[in-house]
C-alpha positions as CSV (number, residue, x, y, z in Angstrom):
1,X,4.1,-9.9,26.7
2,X,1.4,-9.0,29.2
3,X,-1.9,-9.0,28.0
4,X,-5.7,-9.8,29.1
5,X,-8.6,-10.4,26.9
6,X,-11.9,-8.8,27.7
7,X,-15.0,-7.6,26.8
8,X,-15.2,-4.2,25.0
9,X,-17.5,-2.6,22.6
10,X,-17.7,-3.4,18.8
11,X,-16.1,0.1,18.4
12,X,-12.9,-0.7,19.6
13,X,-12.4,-3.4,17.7
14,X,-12.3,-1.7,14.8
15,X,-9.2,0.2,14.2
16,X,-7.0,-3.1,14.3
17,X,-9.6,-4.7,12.5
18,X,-9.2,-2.3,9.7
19,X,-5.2,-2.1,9.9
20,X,-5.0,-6.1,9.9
21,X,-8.5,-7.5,7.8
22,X,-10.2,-4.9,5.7
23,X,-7.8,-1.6,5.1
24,X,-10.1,-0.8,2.2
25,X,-12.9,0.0,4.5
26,X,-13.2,3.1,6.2
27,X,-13.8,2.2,10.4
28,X,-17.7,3.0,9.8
29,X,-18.3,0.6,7.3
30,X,-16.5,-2.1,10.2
31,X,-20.1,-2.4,11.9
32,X,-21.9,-5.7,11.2
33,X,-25.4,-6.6,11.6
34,X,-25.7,-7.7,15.2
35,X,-23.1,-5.5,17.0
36,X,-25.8,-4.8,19.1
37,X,-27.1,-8.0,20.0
38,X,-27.2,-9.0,23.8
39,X,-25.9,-12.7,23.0
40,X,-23.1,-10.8,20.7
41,X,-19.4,-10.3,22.2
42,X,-17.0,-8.6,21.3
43,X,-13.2,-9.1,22.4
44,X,-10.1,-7.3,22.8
45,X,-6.5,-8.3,23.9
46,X,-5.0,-5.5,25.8
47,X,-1.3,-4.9,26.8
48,X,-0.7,-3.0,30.4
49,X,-1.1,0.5,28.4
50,X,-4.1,-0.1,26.9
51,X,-3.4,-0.3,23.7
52,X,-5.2,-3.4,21.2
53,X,-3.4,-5.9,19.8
54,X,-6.1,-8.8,19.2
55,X,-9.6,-8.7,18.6
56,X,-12.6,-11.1,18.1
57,X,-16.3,-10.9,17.9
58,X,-19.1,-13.6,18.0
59,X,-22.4,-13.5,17.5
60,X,-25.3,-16.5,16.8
61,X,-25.9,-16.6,13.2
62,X,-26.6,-20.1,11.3
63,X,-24.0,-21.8,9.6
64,X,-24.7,-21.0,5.8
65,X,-24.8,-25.0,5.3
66,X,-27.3,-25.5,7.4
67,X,-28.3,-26.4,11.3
68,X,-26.2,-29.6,11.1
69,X,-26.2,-31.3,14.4
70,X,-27.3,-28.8,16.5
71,X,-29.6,-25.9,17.2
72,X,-27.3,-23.0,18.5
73,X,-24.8,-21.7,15.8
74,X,-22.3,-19.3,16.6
75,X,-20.2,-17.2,14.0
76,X,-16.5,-16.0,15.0
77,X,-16.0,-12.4,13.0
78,X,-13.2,-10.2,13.1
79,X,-10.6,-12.4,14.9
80,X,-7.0,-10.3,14.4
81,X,-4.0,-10.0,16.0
82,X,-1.2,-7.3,15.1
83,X,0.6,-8.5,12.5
84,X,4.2,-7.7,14.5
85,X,3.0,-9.9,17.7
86,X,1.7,-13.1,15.5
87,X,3.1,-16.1,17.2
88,X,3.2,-14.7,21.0
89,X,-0.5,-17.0,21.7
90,X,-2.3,-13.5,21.7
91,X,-5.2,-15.1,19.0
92,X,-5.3,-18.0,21.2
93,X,-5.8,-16.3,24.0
94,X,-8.9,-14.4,22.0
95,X,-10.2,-17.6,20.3
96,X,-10.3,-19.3,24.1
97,X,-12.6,-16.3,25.3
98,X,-14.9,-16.6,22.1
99,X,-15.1,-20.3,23.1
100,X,-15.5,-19.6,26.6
101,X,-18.2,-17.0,25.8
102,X,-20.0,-19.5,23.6
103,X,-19.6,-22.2,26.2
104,X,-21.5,-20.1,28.7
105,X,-24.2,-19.8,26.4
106,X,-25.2,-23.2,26.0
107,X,-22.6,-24.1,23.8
108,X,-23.1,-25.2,19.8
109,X,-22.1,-25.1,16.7
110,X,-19.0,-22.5,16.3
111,X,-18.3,-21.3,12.6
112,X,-16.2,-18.7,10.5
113,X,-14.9,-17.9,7.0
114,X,-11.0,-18.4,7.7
115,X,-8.5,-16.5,5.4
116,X,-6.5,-19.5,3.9
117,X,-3.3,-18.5,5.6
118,X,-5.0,-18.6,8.9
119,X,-6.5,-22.2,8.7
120,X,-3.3,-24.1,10.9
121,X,-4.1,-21.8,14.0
122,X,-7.6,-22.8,13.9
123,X,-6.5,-26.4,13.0
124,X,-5.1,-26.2,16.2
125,X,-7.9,-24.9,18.4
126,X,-10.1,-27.8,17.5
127,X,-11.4,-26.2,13.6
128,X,-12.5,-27.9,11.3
129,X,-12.5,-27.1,7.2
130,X,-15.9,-27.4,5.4
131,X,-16.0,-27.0,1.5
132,X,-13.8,-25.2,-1.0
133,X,-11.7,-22.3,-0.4
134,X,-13.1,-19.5,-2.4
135,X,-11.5,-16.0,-3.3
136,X,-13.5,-13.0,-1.8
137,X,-12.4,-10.2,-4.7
138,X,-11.3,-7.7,-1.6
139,X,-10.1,-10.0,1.3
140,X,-8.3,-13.4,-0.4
141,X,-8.7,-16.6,-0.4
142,X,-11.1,-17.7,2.2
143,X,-12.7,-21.1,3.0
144,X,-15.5,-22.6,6.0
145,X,-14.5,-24.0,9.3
146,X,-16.4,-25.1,12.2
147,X,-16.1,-26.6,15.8
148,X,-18.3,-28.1,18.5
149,X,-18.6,-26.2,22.1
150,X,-19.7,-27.9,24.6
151,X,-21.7,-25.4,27.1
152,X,-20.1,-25.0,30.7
153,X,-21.4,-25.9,33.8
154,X,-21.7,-24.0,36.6
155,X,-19.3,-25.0,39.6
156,X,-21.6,-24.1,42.0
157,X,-24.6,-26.5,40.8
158,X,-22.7,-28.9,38.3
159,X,-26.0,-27.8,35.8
160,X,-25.6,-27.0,32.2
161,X,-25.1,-23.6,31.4
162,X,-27.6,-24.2,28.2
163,X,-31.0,-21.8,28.7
């Protein structure tokens, strides 16, 4: 399947996010606290019509354990892929853009609250579990993960991309 990943608003995330993560919600209650942020992005896996079939957004927000081992903290929200196109490397093409993003950023501690089922895919793109799964009453079982991201350099000047 064709795809690319790019950046889009927080709006259009939300209709797969509410089909795949939180159906319970209506599509306004889908906007977080720092949608808007300039740091914040928000991604979308296309097909050649258009139409989305994987989403991410990432935003800095501490780790709720702490600063750990560094000063930047990222957290991965919304990260979805149509549940009829799982297994076609669509998330992983999303997660590589959220680490991308997050790399050209200076780079830091990346973090999210991973449903249970989902923990092998992020197992394999470096994650980390942190803690106990818990059950959120709406969403399932959840439980902490985490990963390190080194910040790019720039080709041109061989520099760190950390600001």
């Amino acid at each position: 399947m064709e795809i690319r990943v790019e950046p889009v608003a927080a709006i259009t995330t939300f209709p797969l996010r509410h089909d795949v993560l939180r159906p319970h919600e209506t599509l306004d209650q889908l906007a977080l606290p720092g949608d808007a942020d300039p740091d914040t992005c928000h991604l979308a896996a296309r097909t050649v019509t258009g139409e989305v079939v994987g989403t991410a957004s990432v935003r800095r927000e501490p780790a709720p354990w702490g600063p750990g081992t560094t000063t930047a903290a990222w957290r991965l929200r919304g990260m979805a892929t149509r549940e009829d196109l799982r297994g076609r490397r669509i998330g992983t093409r999303v997660l590589g853009a959220v680490v991308a993003h997050v790399a050209s950023k200076g780079g830091g501690l990346l973090w999210c609250n991973a449903r249970v089922p989902a923990v092998p895919f992020y197992e394999r793109s470096g994650f980390a579990t942190r803690g106990e799964p818990w059950v959120d009453p709406e969403i399932g079982p959840h439980v902490a993960m985490w990963r390190e991201v080194v910040p790019s350099l720039d080709r041109a000047t061989g520099e760190s991309s950390a600001r």
